[in-house]
ROSE-4610 file (N, C-alpha, C; in Angstrom, 1 decimal, always signed):
// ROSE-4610
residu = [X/X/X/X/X/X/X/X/X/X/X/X/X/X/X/X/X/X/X/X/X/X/X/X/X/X/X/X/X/X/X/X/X/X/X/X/X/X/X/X/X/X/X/X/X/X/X/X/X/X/X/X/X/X/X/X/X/X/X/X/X/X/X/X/X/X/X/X/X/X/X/X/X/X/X/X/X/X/X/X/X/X/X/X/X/X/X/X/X/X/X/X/X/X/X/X/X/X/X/X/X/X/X/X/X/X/X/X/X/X/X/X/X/X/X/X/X/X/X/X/X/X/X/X/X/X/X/X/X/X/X/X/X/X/X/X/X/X/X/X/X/X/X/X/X/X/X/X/X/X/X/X/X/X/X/X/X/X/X/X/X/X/X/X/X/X/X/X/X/X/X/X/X/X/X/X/X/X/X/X/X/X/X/X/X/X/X/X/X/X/X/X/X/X/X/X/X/X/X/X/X]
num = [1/1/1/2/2/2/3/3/3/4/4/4/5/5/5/6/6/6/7/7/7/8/8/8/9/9/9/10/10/10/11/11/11/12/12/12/13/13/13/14/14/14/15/15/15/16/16/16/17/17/17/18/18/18/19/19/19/20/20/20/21/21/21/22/22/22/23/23/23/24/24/24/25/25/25/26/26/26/27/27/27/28/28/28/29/29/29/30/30/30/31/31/31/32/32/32/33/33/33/34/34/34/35/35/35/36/36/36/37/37/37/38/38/38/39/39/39/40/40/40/41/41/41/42/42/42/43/43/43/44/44/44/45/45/45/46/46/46/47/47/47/48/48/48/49/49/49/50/50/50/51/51/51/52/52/52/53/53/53/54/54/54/55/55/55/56/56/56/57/57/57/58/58/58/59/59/59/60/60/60/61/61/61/62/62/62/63/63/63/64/64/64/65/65/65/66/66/66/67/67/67]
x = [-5.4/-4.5/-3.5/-2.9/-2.1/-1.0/+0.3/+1.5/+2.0/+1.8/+2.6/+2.2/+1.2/+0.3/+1.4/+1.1/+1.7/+3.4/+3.7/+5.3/+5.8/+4.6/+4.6/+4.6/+3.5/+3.0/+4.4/+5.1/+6.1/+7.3/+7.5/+8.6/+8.9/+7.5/+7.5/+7.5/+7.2/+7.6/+8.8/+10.1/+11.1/+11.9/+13.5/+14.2/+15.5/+16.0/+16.8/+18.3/+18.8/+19.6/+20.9/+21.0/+22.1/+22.0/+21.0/+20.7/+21.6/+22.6/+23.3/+22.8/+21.7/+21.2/+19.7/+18.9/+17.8/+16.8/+15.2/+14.4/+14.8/+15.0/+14.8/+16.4/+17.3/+18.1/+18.2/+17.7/+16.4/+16.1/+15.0/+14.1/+14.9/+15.7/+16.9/+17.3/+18.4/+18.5/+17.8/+16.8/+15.9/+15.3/+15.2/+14.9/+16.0/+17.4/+18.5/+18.7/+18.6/+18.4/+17.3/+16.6/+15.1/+15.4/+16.3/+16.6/+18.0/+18.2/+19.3/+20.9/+20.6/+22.4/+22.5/+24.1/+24.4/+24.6/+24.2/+24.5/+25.7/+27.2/+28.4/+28.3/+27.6/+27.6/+27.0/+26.0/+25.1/+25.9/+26.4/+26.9/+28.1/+29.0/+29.9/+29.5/+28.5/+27.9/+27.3/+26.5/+26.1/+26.8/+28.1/+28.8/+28.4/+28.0/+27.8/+28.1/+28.0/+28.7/+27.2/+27.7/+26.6/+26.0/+26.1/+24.8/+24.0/+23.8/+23.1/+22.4/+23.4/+22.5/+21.6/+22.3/+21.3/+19.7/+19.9/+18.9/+17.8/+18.4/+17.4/+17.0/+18.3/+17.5/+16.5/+16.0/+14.9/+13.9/+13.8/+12.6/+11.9/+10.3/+9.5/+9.3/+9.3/+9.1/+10.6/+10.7/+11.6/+12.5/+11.1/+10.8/+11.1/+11.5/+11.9/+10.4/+10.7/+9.0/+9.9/+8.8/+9.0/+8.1/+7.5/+6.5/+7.0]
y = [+100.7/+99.6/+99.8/+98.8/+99.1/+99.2/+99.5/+99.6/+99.0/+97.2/+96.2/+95.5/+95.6/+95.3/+96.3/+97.3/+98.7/+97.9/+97.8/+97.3/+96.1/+94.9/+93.5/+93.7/+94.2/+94.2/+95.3/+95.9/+96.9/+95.8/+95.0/+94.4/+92.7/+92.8/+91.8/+91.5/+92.6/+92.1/+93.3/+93.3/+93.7/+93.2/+93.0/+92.5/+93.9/+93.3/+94.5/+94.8/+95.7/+96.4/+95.7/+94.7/+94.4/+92.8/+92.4/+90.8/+90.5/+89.1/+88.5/+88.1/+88.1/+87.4/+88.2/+88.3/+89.1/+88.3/+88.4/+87.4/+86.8/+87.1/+86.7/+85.6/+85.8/+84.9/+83.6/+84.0/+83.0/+81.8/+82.6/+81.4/+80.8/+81.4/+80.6/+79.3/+79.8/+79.1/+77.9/+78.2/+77.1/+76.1/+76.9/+75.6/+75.1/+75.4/+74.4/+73.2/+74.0/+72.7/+71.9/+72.1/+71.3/+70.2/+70.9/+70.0/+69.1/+69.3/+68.5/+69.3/+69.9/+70.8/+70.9/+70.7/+70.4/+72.0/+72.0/+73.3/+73.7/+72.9/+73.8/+74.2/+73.7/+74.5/+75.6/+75.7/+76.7/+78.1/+77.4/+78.4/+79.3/+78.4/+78.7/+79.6/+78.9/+79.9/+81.4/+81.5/+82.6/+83.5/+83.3/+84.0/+84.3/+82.8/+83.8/+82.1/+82.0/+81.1/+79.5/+78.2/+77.3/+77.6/+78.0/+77.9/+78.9/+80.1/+81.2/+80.4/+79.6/+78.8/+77.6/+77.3/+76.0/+76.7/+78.0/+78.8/+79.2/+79.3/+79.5/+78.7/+77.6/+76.4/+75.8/+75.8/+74.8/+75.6/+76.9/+77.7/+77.6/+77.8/+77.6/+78.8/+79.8/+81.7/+82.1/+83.0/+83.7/+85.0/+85.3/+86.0/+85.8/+86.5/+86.1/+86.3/+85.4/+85.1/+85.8/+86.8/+87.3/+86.4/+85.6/+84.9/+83.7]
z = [+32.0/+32.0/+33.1/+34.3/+35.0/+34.3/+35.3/+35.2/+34.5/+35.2/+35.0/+34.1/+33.7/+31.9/+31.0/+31.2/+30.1/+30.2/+31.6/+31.4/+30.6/+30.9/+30.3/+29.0/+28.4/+26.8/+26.2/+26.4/+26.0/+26.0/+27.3/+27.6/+26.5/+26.0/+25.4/+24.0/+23.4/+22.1/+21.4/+22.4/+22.1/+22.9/+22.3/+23.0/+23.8/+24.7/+25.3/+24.2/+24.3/+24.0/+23.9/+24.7/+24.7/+24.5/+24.3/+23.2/+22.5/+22.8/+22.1/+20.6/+20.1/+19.1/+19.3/+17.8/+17.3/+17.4/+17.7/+17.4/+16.0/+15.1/+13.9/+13.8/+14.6/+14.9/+16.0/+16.5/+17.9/+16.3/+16.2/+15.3/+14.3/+13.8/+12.7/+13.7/+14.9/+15.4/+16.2/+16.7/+17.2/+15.4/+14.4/+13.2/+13.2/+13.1/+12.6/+13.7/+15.0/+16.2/+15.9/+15.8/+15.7/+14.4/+13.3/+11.4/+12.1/+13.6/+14.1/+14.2/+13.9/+14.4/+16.0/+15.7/+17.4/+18.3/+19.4/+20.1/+19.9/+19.8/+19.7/+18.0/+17.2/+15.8/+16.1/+16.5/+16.7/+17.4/+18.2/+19.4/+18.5/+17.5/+16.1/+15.5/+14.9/+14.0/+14.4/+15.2/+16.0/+16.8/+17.4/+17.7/+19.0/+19.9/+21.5/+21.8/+23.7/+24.0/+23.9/+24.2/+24.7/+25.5/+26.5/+27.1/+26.8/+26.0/+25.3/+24.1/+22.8/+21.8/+22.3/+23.6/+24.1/+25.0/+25.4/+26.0/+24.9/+23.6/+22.7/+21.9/+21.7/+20.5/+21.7/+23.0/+23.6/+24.1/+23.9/+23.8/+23.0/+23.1/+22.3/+21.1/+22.3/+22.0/+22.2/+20.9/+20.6/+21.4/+21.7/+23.1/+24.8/+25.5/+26.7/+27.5/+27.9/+29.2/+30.7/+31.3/+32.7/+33.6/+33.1/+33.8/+34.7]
């Protein structure tokens, strides 16, 4: 396996260290957007600023894409 495989597949299903919000808070947040809550609730509730809740309630994956 190259490098950049071993580096992708490692890099991907963890988040970095210093992640405003957990996958498992991603996906909370992307269902309550989705059941219609507004990005500044979201952003309230979660404790980080709009444009971070709005970066995650319109992702599909929880996960960050390098691609």
């Amino acid at each position: 396996m190259s490098f950049y495989l071993r580096v992708k597949k490692c890099t991907m299903s963890k988040i970095h260290e210093n992640a405003a919000l957990t996958i498992s808070q991603r996906k909370l947040l992307r269902s309550l957007y989705i059941e219609g809550a507004s990005i500044s609730s979201l952003a309230r509730r979660f404790g980080v600023n709009k444009k971070c809740a709005e970066r995650w309630a319109k992702r599909e994956s929880p996960l960050a894409s390098w691609e």
